[in-house]
TISELUM-418007 format. One record per residue (C-alpha): residue in three letters; x, y, z. Coordinates in pm, 1 decimal. Each point is the difference from the previous one (the first is absolute). Example, Ala and Ser with C-alpha at 12.3 -4.5 7.8 and 13.67 -1.06 7.14 Angstrom:
2
{ala {1230.0 -450.0 780.0}},
{ser {137.0 344.0 -66.0}},
***
This chain:
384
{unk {78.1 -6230.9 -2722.0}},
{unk {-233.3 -136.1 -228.1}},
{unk {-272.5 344.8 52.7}},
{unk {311.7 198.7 -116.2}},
{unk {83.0 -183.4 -264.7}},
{unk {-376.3 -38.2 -124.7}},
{unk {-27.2 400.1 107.9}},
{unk {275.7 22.1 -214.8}},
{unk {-115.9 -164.4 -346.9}},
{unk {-323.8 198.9 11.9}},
{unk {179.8 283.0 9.6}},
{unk {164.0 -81.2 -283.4}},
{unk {-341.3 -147.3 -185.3}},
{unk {-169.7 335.8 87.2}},
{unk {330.6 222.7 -145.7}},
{unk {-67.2 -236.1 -303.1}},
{unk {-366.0 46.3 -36.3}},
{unk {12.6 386.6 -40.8}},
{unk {275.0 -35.4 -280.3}},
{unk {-133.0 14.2 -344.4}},
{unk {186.7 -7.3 -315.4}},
{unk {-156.2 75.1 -334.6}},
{unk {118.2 20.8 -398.7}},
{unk {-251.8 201.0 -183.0}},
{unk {-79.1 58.2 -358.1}},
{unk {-166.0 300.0 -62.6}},
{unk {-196.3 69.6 -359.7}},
{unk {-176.3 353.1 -97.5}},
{unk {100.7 335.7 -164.7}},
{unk {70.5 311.6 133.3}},
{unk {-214.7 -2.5 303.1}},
{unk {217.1 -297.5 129.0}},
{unk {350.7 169.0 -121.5}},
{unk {324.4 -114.1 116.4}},
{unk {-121.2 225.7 296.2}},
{unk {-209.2 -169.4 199.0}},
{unk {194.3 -392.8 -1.8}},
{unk {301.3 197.5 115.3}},
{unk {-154.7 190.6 277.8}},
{unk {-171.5 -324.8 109.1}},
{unk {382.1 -101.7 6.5}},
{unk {112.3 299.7 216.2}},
{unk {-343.4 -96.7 233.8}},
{unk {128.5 -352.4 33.0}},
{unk {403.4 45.3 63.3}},
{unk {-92.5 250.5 252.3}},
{unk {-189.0 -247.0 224.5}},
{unk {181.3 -355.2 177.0}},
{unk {-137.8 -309.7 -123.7}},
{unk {-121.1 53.4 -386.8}},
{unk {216.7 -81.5 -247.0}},
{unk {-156.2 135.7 -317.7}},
{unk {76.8 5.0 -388.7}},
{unk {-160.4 97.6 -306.3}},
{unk {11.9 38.4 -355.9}},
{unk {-295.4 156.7 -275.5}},
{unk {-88.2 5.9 -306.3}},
{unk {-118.0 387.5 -61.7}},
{unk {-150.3 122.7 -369.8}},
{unk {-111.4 316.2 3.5}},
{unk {-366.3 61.6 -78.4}},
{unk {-88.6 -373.1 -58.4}},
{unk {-280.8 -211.2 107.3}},
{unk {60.7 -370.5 88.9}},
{unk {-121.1 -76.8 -342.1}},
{unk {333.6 162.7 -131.1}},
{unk {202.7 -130.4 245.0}},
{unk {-80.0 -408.9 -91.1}},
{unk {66.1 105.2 -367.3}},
{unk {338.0 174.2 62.7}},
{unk {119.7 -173.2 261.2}},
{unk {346.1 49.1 -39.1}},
{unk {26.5 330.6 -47.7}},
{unk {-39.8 116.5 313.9}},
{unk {201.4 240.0 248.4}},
{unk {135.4 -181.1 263.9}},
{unk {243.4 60.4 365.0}},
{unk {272.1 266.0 -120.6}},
{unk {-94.9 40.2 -355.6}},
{unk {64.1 -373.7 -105.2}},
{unk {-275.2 -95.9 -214.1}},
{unk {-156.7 -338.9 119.3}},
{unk {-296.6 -257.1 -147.0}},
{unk {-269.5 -21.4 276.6}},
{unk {-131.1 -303.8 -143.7}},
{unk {349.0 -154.9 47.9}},
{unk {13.9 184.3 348.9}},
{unk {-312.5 -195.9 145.2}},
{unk {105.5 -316.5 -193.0}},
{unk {298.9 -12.3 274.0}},
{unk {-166.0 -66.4 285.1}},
{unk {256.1 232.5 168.9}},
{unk {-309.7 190.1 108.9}},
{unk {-236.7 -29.9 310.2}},
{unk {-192.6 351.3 -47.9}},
{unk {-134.8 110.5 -347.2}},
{unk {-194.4 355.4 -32.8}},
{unk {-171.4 106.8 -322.0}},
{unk {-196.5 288.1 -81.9}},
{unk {-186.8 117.5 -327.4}},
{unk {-9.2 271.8 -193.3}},
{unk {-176.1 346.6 53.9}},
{unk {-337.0 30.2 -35.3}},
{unk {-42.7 -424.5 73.4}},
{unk {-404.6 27.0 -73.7}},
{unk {54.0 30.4 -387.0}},
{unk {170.7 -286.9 -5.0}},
{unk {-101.5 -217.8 265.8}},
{unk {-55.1 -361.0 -195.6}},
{unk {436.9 84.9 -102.8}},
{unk {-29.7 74.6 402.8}},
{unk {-132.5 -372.7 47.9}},
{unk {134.5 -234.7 -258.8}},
{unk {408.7 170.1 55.3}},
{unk {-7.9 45.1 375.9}},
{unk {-123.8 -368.5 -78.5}},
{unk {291.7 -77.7 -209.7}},
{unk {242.5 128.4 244.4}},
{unk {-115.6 -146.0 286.6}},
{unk {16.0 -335.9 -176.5}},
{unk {354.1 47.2 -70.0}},
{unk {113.0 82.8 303.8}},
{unk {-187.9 -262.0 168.9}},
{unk {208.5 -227.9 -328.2}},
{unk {337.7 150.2 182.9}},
{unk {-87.3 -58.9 379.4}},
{unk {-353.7 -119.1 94.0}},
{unk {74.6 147.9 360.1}},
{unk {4.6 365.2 -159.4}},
{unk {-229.8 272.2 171.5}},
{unk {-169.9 210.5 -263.6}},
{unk {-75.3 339.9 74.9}},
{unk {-160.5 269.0 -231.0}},
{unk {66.6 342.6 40.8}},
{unk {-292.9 191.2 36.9}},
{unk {79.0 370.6 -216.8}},
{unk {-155.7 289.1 -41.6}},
{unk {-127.5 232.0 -288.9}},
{unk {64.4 381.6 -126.2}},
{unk {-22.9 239.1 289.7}},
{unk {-192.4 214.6 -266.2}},
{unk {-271.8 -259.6 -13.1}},
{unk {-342.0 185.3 134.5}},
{unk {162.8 379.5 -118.5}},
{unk {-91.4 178.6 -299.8}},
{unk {391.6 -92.7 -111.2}},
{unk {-84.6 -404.6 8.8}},
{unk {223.7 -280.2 -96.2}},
{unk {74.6 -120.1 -364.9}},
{unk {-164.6 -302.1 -117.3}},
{unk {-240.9 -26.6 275.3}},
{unk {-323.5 24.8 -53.1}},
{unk {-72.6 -23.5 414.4}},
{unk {181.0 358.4 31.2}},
{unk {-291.0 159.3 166.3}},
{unk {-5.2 -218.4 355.7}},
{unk {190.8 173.3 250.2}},
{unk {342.4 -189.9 60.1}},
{unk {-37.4 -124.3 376.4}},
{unk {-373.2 -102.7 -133.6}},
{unk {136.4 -201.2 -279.4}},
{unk {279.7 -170.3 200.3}},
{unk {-260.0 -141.9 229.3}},
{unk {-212.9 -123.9 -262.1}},
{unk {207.1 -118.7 -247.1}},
{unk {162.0 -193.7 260.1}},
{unk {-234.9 -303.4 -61.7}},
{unk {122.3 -34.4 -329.3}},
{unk {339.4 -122.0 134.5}},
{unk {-163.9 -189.0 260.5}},
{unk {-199.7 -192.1 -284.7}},
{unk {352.1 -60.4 -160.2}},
{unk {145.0 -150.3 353.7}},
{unk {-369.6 -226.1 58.5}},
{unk {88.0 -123.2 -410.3}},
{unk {304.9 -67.7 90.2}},
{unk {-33.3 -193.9 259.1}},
{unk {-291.6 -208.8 -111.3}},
{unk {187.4 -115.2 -284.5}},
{unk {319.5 -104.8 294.0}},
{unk {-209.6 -90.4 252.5}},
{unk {343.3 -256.2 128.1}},
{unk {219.1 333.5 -59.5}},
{unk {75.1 258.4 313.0}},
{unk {-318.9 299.7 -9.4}},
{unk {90.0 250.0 -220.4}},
{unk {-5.7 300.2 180.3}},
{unk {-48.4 414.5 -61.2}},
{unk {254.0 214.9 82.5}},
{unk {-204.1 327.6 49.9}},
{unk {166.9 287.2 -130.9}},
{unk {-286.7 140.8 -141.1}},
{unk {-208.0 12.8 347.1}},
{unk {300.7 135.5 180.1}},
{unk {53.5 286.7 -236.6}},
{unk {-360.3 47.9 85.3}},
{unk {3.3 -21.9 351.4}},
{unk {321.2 264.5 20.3}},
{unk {-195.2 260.1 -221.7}},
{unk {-274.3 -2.3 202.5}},
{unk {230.4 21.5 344.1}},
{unk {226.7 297.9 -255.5}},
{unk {-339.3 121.4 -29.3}},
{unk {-95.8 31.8 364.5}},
{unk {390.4 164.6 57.9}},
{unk {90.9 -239.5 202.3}},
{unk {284.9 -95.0 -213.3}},
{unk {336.6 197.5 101.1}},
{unk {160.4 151.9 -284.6}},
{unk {-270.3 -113.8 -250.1}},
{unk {-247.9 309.8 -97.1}},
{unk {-121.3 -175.1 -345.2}},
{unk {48.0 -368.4 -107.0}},
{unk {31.5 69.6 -371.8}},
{unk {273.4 249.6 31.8}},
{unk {167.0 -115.0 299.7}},
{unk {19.0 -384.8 -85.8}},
{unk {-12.8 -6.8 -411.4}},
{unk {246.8 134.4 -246.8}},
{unk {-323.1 -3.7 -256.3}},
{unk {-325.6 -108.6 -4.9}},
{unk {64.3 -374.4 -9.4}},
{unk {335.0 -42.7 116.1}},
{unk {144.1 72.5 394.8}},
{unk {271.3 150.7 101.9}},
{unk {277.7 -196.4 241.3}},
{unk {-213.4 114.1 296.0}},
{unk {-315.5 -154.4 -170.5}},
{unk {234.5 -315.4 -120.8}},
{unk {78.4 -22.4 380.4}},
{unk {-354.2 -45.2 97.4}},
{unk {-67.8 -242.6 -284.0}},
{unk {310.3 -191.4 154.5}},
{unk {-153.1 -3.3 304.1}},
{unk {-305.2 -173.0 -94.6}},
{unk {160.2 -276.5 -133.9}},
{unk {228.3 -31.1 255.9}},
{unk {-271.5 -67.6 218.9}},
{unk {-147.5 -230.9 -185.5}},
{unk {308.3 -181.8 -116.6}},
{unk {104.5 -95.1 369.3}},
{unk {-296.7 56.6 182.5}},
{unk {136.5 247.9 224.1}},
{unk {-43.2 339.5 91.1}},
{unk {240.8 264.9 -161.2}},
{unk {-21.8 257.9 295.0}},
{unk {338.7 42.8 91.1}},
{unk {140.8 -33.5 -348.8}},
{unk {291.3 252.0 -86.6}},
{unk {-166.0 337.4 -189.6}},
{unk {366.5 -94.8 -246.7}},
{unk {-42.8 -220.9 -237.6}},
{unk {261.5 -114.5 -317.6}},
{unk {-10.7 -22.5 -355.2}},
{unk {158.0 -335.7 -161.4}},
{unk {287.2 156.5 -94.3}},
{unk {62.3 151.5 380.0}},
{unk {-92.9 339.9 -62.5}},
{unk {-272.7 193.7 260.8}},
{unk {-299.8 88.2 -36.9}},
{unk {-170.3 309.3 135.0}},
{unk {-149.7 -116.7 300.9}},
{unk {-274.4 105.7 189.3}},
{unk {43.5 191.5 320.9}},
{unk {-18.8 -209.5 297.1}},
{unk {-363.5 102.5 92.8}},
{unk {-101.1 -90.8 -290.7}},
{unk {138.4 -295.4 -87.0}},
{unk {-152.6 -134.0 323.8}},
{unk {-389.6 111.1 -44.1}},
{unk {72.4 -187.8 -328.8}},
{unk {139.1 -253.1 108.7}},
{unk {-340.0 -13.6 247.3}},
{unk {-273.4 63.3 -321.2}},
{unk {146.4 -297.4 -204.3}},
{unk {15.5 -229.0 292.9}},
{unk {-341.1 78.0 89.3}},
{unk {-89.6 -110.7 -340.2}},
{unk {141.8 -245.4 -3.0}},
{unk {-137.4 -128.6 279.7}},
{unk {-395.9 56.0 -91.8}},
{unk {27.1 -116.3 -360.8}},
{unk {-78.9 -364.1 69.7}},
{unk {123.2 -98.0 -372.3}},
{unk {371.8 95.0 142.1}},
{unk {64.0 -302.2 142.2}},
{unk {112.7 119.7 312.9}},
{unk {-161.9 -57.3 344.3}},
{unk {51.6 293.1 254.1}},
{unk {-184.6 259.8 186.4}},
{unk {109.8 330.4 -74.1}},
{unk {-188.5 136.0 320.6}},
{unk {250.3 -187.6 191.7}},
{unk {307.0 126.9 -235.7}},
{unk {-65.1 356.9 -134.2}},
{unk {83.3 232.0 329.6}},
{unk {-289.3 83.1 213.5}},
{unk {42.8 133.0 313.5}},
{unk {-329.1 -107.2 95.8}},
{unk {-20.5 -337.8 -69.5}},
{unk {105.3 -138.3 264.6}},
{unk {245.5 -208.5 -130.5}},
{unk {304.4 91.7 121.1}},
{unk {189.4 281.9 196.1}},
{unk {313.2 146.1 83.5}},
{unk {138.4 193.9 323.8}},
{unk {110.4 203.3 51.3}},
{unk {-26.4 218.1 -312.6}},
{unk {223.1 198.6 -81.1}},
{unk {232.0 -275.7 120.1}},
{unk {353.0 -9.0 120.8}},
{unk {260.1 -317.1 72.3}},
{unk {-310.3 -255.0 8.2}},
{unk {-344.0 -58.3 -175.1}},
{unk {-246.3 -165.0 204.2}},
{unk {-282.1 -190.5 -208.4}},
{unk {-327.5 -163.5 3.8}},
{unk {-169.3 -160.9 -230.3}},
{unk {-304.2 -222.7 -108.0}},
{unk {-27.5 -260.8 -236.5}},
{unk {-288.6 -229.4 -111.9}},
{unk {213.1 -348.5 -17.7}},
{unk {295.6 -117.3 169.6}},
{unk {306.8 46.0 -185.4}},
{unk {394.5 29.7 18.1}},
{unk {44.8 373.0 -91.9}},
{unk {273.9 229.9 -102.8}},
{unk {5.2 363.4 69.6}},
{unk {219.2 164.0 -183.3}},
{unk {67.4 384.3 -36.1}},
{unk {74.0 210.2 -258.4}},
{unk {92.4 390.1 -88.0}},
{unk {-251.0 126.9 -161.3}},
{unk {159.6 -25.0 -345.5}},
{unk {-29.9 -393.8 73.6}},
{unk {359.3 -47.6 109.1}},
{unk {6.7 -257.4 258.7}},
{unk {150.4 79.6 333.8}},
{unk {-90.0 -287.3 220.5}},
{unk {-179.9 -331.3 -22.5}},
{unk {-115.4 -265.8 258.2}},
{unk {-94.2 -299.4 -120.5}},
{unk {-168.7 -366.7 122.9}},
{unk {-215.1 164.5 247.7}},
{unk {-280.4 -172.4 170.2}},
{unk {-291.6 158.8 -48.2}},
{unk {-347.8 -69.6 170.1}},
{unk {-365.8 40.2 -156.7}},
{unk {-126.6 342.1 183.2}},
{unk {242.5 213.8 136.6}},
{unk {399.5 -36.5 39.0}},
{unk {275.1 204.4 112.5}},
{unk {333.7 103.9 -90.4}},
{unk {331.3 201.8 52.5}},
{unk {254.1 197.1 -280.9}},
{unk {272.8 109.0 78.1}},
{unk {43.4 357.5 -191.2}},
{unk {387.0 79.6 149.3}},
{unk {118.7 30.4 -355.5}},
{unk {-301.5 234.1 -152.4}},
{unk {102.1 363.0 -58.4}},
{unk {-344.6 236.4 -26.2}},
{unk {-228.3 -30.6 -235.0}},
{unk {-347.0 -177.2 -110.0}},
{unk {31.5 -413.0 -30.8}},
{unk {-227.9 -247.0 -111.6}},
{unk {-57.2 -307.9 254.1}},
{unk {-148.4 -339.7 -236.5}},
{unk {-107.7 -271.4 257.3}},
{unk {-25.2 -345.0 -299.0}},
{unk {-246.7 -305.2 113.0}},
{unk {-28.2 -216.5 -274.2}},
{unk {-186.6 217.5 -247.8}},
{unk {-144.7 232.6 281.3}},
{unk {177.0 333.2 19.5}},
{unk {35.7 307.3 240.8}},
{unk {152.2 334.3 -71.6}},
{unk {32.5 294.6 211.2}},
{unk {203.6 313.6 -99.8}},
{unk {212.1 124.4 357.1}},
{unk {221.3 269.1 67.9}},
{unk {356.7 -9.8 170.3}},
{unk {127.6 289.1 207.9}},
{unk {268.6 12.0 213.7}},
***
């Protein structure tokens, strides 16, 4: 009785270890949007176990510099105009995400002494806040004959620059956190180096529905459309809970409950795979993960299904490099959950397990085996 009832609370302890909630406070211009805090919305109320909110503090066009001098006049959740000062004074926030103005390098001691300033007062309104920056990105005429206004770094190609110029916001984070060295890391959310990773990965074609990054994903040549919004999304979904999006819905939600265009299923998954790779090899993330072990690879070795094409039941088997208690949970593959089993036991090295796919009409799904922070995902087909 008393190995049930012990069975029983870590069962319950593990269910509570994989929620997360978080309130975040979001502060930028256009390139943040009410766009992308409401599609990291949609990301989280499609998946059990976060419980997310947000608010922002968006002015068009202005560095961070403008944004600690006009504090309250900023656009906030649904049009209401809020203070962001007075925001991070509440404490009512555990996540805080600032970016600066576009192009940073012309005015990166601003960069320093505000991200500086806001850091501080959030700290002020809950010394257990997380501070992220969001990592942008310039003109997409930079390194054309065209080239971007103001910016006197117009000739270097655009993936060239992003890769560069990303130690300039890495010398913002190390600043930071010198002068907080009792204060969580500050940590990079890399936008920037995912937008560079999915051009290169557009420009090998390898990227369904996506010919050319600029026209496909941007609306201009600075600001994305809701399919380049999406992927921004993504990345700091990632980042934010430390998971991987694979399996997120391709629909996302503006605040006021309109749709956006979303991306076709295909698509929405290879992204989904680009920013978690990212995410996972930019060590200034925050997040610990393999993405060998998570993006799909059919020849890693990691896990497999069978048969495939299945019918009424999905045999699997799967490695993993610590001993865990695992969920496997599947999804369609516009990250609608089907089924979930959670509290398993799993073993370091190679386990086994059963699903039960009675309910499944035909189609592609998306099987997510969870250990801790170690993740497995295999695309399978059903048909009956």
């Amino acid at each position: 009785m008393k190995k049930i009832i012990l069975l029983k609370l870590l069962l319950i302890v593990s269910s509570i270890s994989l929620a997360q909630t978080h309130n975040v406070f979001h502060i930028g211009h256009s390139l943040v949007s009410p766009y992308m805090p409401a599609m990291i919305q949609s990301f989280a109320d499609s998946t059990s176990g976060i419980n997310h909110s947000y608010n922002f503090c968006v002015i068009n066009g202005a560095p961070l510099f403008w944004h600690w001098n006009n504090s309250n006049t900023c656009q906030g959740y649904q049009a209401s105009f809020v203070d962001s000062k007075v925001e991070l004074a509440s404490g009512a926030y555990d996540v805080f995400v600032m970016t600066e103005g576009v192009p940073w390098y012309t005015i990166m001691p601003d960069f320093y002494r505000y991200a500086d300033s806001f850091h501080t007062a959030a700290l002020n309104g809950n010394p257990n806040i997380q501070t992220y920056l969001y990592e942008s990105f310039n003109c997409t005429n930079t390194g054309t004959p065209t080239g971007c206004m103001y910016d006197d770094r117009d000739t270097i190609p655009w993936t060239t620059r992003i890769r560069t110029e990303i130690a300039e916001w890495e010398s913002v984070a190390d600043s930071l956190n010198t002068l907080h060295p009792t204060a969580k890391p500050v940590y990079i959310i890399p936008v920037g180096q995912a937008f560079a990773n999915l051009k290169d990965s557009v420009d090998a074609g390898v990227v369904p529905g996506i010919n050319n990054l600029f026209t496909d994903l941007f609306v201009d040549d600075i600001h994305p459309n809701d399919t380049g919004f999406y992927f921004v999304a993504l990345v700091h979904y990632a980042c934010i809970y430390q998971t991987s999006p694979i399996g997120l819905p391709s629909q996302t939600y503006g605040e006021w409950g309109g749709a956006f265009n979303p991306p076709s299923a295909q698509m929405a998954l290879k992204l989904q795979e680009i920013a978690w790779e990212t995410v996972c090899n930019y060590q200034k993330s925050g997040v610990k993960c393999t993405p060998t072990s998570i993006k799909e690879n059919p020849n890693s070795g990691s896990i497999s299904t069978y048969p495939n094409p299945a019918n009424d039941r999905l045999n699997i088997s799967y490695s993993l490099s610590e001993k865990a208690t695992s969920t496997i949970v599947i999804t369609d593959i516009n990250g609608k959950e089907i089924s979930r089993k959670s509290g398993i036991n799993s073993y370091k090295g190679a386990n086994r397990e059963t699903m039960e796919l009675g309910s499944l009409t035909n189609g592609i799904y998306i099987l997510r085996i969870i250990a801790n922070k170690e993740q497995i995902v295999r695309k399978f087909v059903v048909s009956k």
